[in-house]
VEXROKE-56556 format. One record per residue (C-alpha): residue number from 1; residue in three letters; chain; x, y, z. Coordinates in steps of 0.1 Angstrom, whole numbers. Layout:
<rec><miro>NUM</miro><keba>ALA</keba><kolmar>A</kolmar><xx>X</xx><yy>Y</yy><zz>Z</zz></rec>
...
//
This chain:
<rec><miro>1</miro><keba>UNK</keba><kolmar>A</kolmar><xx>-389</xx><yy>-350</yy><zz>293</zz></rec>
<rec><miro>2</miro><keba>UNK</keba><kolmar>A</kolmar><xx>-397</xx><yy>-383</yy><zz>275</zz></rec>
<rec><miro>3</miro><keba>UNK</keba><kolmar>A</kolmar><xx>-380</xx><yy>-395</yy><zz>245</zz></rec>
<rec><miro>4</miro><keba>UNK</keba><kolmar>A</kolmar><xx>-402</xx><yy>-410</yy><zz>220</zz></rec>
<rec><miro>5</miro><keba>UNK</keba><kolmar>A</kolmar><xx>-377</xx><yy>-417</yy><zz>195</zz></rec>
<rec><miro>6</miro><keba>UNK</keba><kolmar>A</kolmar><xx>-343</xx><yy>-417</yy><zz>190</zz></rec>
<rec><miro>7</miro><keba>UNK</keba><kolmar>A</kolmar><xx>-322</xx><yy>-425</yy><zz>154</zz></rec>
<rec><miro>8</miro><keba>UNK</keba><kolmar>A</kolmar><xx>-292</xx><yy>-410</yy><zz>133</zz></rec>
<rec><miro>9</miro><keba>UNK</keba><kolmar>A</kolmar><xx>-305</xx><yy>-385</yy><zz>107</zz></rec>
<rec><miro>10</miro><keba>UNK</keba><kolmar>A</kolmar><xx>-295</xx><yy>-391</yy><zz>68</zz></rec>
<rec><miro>11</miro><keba>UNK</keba><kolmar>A</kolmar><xx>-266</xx><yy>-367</yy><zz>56</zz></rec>
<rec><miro>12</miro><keba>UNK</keba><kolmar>A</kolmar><xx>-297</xx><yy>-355</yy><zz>34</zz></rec>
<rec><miro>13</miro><keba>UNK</keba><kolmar>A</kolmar><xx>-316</xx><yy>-339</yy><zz>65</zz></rec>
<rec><miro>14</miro><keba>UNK</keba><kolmar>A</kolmar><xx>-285</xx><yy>-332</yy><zz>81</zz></rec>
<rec><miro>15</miro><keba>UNK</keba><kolmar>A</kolmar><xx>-278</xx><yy>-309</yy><zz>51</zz></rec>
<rec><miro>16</miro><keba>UNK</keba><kolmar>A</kolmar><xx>-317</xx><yy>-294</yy><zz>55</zz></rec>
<rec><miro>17</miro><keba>UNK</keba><kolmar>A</kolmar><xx>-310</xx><yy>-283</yy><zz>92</zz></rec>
<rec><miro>18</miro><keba>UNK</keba><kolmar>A</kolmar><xx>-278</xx><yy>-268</yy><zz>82</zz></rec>
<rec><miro>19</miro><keba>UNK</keba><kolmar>A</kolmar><xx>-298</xx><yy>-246</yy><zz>61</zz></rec>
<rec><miro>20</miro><keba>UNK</keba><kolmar>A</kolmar><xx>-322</xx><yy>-240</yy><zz>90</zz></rec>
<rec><miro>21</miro><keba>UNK</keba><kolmar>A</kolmar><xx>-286</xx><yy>-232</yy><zz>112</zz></rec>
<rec><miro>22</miro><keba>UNK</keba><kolmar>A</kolmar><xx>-271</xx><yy>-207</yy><zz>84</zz></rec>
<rec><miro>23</miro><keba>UNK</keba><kolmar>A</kolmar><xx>-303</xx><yy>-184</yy><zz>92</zz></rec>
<rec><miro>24</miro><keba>UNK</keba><kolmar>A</kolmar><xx>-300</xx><yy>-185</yy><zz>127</zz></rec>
<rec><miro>25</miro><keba>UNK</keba><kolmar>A</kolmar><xx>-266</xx><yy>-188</yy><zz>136</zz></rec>
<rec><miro>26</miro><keba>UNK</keba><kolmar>A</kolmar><xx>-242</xx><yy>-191</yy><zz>108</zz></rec>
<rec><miro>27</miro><keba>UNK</keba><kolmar>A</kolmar><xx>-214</xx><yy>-193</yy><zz>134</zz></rec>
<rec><miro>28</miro><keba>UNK</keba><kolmar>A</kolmar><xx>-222</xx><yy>-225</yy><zz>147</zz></rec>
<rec><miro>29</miro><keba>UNK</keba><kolmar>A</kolmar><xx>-218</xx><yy>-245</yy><zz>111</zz></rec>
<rec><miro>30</miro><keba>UNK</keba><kolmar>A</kolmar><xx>-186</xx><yy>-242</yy><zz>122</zz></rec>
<rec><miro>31</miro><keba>UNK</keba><kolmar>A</kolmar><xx>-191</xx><yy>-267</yy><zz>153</zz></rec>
<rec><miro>32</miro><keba>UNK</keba><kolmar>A</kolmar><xx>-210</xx><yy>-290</yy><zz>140</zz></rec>
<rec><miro>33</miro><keba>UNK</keba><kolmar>A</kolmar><xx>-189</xx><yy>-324</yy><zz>120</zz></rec>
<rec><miro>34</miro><keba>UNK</keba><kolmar>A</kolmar><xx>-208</xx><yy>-326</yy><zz>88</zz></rec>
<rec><miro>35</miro><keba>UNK</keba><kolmar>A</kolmar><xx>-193</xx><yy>-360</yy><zz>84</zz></rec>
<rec><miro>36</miro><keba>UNK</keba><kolmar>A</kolmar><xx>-198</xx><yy>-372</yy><zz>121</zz></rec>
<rec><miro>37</miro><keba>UNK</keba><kolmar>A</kolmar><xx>-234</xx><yy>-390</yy><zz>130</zz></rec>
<rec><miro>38</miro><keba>UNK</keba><kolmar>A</kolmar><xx>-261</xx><yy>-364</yy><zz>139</zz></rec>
<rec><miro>39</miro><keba>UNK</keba><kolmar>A</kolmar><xx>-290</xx><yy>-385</yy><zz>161</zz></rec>
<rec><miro>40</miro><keba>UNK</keba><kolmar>A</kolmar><xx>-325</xx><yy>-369</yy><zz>166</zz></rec>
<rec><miro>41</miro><keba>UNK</keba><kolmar>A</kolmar><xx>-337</xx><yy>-374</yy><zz>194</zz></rec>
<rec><miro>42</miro><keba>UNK</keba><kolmar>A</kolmar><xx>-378</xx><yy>-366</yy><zz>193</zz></rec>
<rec><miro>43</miro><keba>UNK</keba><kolmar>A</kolmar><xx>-398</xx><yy>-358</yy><zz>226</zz></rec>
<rec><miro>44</miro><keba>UNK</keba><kolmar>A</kolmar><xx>-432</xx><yy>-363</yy><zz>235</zz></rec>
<rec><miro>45</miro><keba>UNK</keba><kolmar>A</kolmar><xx>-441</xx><yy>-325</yy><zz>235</zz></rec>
<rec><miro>46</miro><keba>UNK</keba><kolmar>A</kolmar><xx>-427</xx><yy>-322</yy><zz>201</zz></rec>
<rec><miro>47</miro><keba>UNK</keba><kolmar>A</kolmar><xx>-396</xx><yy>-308</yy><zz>201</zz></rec>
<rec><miro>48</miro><keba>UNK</keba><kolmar>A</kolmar><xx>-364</xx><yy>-327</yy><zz>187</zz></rec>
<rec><miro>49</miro><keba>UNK</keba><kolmar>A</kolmar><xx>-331</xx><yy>-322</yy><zz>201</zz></rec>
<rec><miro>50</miro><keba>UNK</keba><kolmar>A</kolmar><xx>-301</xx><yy>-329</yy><zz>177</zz></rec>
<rec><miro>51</miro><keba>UNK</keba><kolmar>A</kolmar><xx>-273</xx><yy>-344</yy><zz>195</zz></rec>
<rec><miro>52</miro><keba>UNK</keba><kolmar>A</kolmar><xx>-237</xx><yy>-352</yy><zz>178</zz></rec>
<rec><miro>53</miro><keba>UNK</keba><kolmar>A</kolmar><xx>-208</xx><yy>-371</yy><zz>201</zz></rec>
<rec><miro>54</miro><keba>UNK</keba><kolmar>A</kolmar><xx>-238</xx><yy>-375</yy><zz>225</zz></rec>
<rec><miro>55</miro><keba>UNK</keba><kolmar>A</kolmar><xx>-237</xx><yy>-336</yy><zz>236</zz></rec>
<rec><miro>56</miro><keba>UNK</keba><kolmar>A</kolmar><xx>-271</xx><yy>-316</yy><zz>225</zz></rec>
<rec><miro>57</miro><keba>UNK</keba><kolmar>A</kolmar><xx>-263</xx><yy>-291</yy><zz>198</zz></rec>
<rec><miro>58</miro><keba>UNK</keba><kolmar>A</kolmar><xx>-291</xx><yy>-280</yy><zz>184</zz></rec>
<rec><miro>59</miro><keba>UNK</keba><kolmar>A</kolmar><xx>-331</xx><yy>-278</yy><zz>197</zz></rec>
<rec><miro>60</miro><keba>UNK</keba><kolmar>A</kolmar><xx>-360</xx><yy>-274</yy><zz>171</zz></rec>
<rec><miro>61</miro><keba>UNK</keba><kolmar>A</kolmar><xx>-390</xx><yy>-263</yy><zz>192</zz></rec>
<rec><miro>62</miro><keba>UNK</keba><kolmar>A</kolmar><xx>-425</xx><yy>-250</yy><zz>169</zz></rec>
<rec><miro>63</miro><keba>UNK</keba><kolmar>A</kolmar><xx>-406</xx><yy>-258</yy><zz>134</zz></rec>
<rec><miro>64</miro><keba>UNK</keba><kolmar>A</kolmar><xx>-379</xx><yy>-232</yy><zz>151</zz></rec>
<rec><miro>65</miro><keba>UNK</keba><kolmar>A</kolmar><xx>-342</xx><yy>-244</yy><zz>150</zz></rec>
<rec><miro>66</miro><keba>UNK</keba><kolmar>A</kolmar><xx>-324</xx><yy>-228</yy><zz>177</zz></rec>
<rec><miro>67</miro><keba>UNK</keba><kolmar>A</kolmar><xx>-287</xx><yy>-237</yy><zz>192</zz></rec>
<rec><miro>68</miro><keba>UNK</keba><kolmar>A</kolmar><xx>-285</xx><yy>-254</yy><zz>224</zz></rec>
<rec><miro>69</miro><keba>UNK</keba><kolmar>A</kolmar><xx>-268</xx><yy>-238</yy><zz>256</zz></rec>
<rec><miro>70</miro><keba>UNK</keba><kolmar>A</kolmar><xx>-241</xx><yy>-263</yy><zz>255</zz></rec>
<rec><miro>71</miro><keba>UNK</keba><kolmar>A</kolmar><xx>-229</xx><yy>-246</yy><zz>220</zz></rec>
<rec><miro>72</miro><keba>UNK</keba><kolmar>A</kolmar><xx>-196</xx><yy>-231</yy><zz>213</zz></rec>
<rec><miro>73</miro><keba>UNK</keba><kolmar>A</kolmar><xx>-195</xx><yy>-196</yy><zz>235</zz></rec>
<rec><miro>74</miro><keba>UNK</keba><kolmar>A</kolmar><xx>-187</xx><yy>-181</yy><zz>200</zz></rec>
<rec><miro>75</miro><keba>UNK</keba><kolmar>A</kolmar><xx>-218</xx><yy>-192</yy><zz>190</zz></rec>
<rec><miro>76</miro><keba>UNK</keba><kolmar>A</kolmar><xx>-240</xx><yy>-178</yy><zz>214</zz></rec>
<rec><miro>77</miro><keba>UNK</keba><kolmar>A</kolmar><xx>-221</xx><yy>-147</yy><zz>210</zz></rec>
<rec><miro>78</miro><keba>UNK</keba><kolmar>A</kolmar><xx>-238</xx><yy>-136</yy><zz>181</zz></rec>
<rec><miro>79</miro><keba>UNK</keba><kolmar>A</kolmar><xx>-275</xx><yy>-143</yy><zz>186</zz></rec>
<rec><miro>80</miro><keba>UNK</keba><kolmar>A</kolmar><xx>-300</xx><yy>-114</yy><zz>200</zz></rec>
<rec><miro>81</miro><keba>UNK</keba><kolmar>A</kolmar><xx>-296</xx><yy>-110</yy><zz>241</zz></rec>
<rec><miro>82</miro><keba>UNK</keba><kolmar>A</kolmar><xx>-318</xx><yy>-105</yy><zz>267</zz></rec>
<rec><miro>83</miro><keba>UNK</keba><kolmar>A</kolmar><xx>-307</xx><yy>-94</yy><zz>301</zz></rec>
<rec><miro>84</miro><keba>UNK</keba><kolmar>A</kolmar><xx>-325</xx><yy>-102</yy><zz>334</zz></rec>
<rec><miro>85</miro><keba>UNK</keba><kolmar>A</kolmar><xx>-320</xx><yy>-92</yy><zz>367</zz></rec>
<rec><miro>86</miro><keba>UNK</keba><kolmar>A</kolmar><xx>-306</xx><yy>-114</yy><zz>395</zz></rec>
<rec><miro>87</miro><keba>UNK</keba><kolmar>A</kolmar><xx>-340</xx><yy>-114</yy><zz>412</zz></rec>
<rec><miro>88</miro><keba>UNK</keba><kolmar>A</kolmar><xx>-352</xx><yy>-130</yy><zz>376</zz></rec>
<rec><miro>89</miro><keba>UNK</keba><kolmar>A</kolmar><xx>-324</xx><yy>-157</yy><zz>373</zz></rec>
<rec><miro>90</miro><keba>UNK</keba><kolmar>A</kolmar><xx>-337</xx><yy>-187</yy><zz>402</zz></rec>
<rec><miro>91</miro><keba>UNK</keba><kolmar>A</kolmar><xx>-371</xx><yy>-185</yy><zz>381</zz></rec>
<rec><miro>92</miro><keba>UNK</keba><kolmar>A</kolmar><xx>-356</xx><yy>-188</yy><zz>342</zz></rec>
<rec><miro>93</miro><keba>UNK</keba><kolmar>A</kolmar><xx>-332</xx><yy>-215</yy><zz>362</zz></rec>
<rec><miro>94</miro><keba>UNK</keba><kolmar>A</kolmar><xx>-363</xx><yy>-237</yy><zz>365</zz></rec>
<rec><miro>95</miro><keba>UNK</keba><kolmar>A</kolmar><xx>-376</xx><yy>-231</yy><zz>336</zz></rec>
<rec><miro>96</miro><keba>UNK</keba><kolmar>A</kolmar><xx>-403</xx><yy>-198</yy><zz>339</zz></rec>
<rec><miro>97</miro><keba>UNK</keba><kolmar>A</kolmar><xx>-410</xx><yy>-176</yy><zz>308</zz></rec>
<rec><miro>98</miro><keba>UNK</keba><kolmar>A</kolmar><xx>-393</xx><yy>-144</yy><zz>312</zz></rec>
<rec><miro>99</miro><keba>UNK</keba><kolmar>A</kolmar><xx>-415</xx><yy>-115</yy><zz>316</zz></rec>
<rec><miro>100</miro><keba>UNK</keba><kolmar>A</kolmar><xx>-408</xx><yy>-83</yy><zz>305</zz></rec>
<rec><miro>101</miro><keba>UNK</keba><kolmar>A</kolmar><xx>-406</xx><yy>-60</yy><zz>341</zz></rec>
<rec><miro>102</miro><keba>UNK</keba><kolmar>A</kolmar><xx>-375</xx><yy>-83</yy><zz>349</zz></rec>
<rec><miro>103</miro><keba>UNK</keba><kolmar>A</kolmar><xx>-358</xx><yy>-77</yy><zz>318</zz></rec>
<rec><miro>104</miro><keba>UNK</keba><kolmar>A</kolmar><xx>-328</xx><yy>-48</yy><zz>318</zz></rec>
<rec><miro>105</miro><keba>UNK</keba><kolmar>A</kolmar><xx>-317</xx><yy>-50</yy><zz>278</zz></rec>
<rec><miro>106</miro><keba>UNK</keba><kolmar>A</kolmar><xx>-328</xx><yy>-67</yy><zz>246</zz></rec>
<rec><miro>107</miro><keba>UNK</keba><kolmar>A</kolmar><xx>-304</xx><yy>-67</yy><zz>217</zz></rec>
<rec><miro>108</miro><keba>UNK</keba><kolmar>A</kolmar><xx>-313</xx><yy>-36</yy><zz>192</zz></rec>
<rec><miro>109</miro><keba>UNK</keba><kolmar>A</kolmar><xx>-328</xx><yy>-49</yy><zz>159</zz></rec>
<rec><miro>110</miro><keba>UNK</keba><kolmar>A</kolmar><xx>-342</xx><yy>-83</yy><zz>180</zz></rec>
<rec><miro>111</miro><keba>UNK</keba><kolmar>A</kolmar><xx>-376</xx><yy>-88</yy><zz>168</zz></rec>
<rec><miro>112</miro><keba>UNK</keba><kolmar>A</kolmar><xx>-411</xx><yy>-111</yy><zz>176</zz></rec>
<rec><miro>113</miro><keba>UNK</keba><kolmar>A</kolmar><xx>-405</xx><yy>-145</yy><zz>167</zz></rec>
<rec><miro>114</miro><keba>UNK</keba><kolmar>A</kolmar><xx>-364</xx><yy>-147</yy><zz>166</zz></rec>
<rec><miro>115</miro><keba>UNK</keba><kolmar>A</kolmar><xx>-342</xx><yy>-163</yy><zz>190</zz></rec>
<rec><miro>116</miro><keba>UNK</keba><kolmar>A</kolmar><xx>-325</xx><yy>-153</yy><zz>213</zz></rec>
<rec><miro>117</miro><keba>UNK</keba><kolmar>A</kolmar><xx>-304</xx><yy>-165</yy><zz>243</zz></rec>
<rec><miro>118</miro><keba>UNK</keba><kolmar>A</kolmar><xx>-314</xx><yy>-147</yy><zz>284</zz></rec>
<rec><miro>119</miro><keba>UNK</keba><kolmar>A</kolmar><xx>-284</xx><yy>-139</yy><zz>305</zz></rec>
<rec><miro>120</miro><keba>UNK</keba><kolmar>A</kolmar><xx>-280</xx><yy>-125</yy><zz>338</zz></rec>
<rec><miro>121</miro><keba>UNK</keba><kolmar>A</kolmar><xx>-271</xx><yy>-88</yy><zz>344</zz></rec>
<rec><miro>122</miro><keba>UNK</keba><kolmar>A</kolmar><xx>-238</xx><yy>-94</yy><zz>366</zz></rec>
<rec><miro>123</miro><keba>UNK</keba><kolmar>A</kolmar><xx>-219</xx><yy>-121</yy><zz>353</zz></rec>
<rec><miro>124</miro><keba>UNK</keba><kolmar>A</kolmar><xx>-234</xx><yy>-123</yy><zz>316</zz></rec>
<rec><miro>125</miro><keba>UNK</keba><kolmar>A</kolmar><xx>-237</xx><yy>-160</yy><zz>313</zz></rec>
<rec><miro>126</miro><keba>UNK</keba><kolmar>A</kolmar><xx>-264</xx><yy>-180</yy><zz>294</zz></rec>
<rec><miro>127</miro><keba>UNK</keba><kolmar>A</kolmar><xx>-294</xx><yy>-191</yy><zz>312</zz></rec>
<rec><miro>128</miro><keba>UNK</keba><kolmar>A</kolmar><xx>-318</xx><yy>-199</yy><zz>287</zz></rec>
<rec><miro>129</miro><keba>UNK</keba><kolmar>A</kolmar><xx>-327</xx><yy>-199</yy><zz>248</zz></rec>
<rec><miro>130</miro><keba>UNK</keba><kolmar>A</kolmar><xx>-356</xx><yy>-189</yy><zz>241</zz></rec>
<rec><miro>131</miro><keba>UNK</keba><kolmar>A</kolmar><xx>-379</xx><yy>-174</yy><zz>216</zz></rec>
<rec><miro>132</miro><keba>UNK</keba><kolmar>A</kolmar><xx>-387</xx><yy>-132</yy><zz>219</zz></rec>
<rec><miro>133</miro><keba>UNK</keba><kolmar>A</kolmar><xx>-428</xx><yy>-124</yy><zz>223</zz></rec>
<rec><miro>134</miro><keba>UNK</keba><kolmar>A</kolmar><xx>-427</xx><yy>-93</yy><zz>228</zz></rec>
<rec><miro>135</miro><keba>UNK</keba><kolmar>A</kolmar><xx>-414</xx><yy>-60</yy><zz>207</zz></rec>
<rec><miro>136</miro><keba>UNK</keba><kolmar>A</kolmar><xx>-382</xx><yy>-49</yy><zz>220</zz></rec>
<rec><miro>137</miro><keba>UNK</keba><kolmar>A</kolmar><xx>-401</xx><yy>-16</yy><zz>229</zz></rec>
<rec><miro>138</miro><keba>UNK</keba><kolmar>A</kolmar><xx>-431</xx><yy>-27</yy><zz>247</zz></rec>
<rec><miro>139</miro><keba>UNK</keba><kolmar>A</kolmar><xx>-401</xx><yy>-43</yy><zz>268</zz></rec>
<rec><miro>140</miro><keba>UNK</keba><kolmar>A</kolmar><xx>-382</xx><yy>-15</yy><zz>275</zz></rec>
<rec><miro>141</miro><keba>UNK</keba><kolmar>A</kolmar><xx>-412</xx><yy>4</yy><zz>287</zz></rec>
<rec><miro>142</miro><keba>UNK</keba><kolmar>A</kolmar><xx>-418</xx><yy>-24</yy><zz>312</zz></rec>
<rec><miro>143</miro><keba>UNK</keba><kolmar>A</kolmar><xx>-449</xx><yy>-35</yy><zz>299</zz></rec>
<rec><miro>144</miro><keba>UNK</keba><kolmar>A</kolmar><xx>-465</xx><yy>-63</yy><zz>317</zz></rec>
<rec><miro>145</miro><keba>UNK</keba><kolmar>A</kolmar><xx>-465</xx><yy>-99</yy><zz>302</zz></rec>
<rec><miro>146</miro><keba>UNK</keba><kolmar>A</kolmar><xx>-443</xx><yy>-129</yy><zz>290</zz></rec>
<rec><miro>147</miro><keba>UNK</keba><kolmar>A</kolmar><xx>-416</xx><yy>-110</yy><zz>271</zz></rec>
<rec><miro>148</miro><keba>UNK</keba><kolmar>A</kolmar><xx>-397</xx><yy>-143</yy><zz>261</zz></rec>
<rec><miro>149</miro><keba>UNK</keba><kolmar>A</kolmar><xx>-409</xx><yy>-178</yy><zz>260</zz></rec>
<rec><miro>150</miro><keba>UNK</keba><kolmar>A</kolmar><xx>-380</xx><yy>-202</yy><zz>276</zz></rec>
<rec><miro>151</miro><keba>UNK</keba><kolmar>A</kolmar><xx>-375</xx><yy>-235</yy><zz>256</zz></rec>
<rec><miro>152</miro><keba>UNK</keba><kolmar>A</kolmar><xx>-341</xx><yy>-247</yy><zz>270</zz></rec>
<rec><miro>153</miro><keba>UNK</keba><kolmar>A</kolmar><xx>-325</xx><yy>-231</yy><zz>300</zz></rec>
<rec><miro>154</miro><keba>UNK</keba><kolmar>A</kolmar><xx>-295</xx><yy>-244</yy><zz>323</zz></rec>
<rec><miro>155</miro><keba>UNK</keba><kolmar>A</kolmar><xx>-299</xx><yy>-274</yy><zz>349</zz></rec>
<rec><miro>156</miro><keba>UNK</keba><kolmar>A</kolmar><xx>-333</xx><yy>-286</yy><zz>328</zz></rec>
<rec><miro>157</miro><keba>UNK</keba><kolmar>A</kolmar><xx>-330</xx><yy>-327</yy><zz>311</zz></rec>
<rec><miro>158</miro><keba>UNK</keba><kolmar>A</kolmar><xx>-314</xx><yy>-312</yy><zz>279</zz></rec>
<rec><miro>159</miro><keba>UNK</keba><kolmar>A</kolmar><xx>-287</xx><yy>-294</yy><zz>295</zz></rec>
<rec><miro>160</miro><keba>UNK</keba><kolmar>A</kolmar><xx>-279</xx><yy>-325</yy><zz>319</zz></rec>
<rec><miro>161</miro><keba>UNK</keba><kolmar>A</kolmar><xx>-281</xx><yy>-350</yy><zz>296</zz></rec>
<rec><miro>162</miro><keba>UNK</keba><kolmar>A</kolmar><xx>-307</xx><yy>-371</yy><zz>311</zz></rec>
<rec><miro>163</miro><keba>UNK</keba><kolmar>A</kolmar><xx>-334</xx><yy>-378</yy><zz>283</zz></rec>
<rec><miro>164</miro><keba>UNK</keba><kolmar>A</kolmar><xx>-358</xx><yy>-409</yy><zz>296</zz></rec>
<rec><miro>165</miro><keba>UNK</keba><kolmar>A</kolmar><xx>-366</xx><yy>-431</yy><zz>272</zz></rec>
<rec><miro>166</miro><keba>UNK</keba><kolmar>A</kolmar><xx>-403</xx><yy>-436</yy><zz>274</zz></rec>
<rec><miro>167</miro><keba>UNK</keba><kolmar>A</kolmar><xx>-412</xx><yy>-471</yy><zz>282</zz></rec>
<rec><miro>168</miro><keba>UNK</keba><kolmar>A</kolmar><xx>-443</xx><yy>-489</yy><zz>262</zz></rec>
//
């Protein structure tokens, strides 16, 4: 993932993503120093990551702001989950969409578009945030296709820390 810029955001757009947060996940307002620097770090594909005490907090991917895995564990908490089976979990890991025959649960009232974060079925930990494609019924029914598309998951440059700077 290369960085193609990186600068502390104004206490003006700081207060504009906290807007973004409240619809998403209220909970995590909490977490985040509204007086401590925010920097934005912008990639190459698009997506910005918003890091604060140089841990990622937040990820806006498609105009979407979504919390990153590295957020408070009450955070997480309360968005929409999707559970996998363990023979899904090395695939998410690297970074795969999630299709829907390798999905055990969604979260009832989870609909197209919203975030939500993928965990395994036997230990319930986060693997990935991502954004839901598929209605929470077709997914039950085990209807073929890419039920969730994964935008951050564990082990990947966000979670590690590790965003190149692009060189000119």
């Amino acid at each position: 993932m290369l960085v193609k810029k990186r600068h502390q955001i104004s206490s003006k757009d700081l207060k504009e993503i906290l807007e973004e947060v409240r619809k998403v996940a209220p909970e995590m307002l909490n977490s985040i120093d509204k007086k401590g620097a925010v920097e934005r770090v912008e990639l190459e594909d698009g997506d910005r990551i918003y890091m604060q005490g140089g841990k990622p907090i937040l990820i806006e991917h498609a105009g979407k702001i979504m919390p990153a895995l590295t957020a408070a564990p009450a955070v997480l908490s309360n968005i929409a989950k999707v559970v996998v089976d363990m023979g899904a979990v090395p695939f998410v890991a690297k970074g795969a969409d999630i299709m829907a025959p390798g999905i055990r649960s969604v979260s009832e009232g989870a609909k197209v578009g919203d975030v939500v974060i993928v965990q395994d079925e036997k230990y319930a930990k986060g693997l990935a945030v991502g954004i839901l494609l598929m209605e929470r019924g077709q997914i039950l029914q085990k209807v073929k296709g890419k039920a969730v598309k994964n935008v951050h998951h564990v082990g990947d440059e966000v979670w590690n820390g590790m965003l190149a700077i692009k060189s000119s």
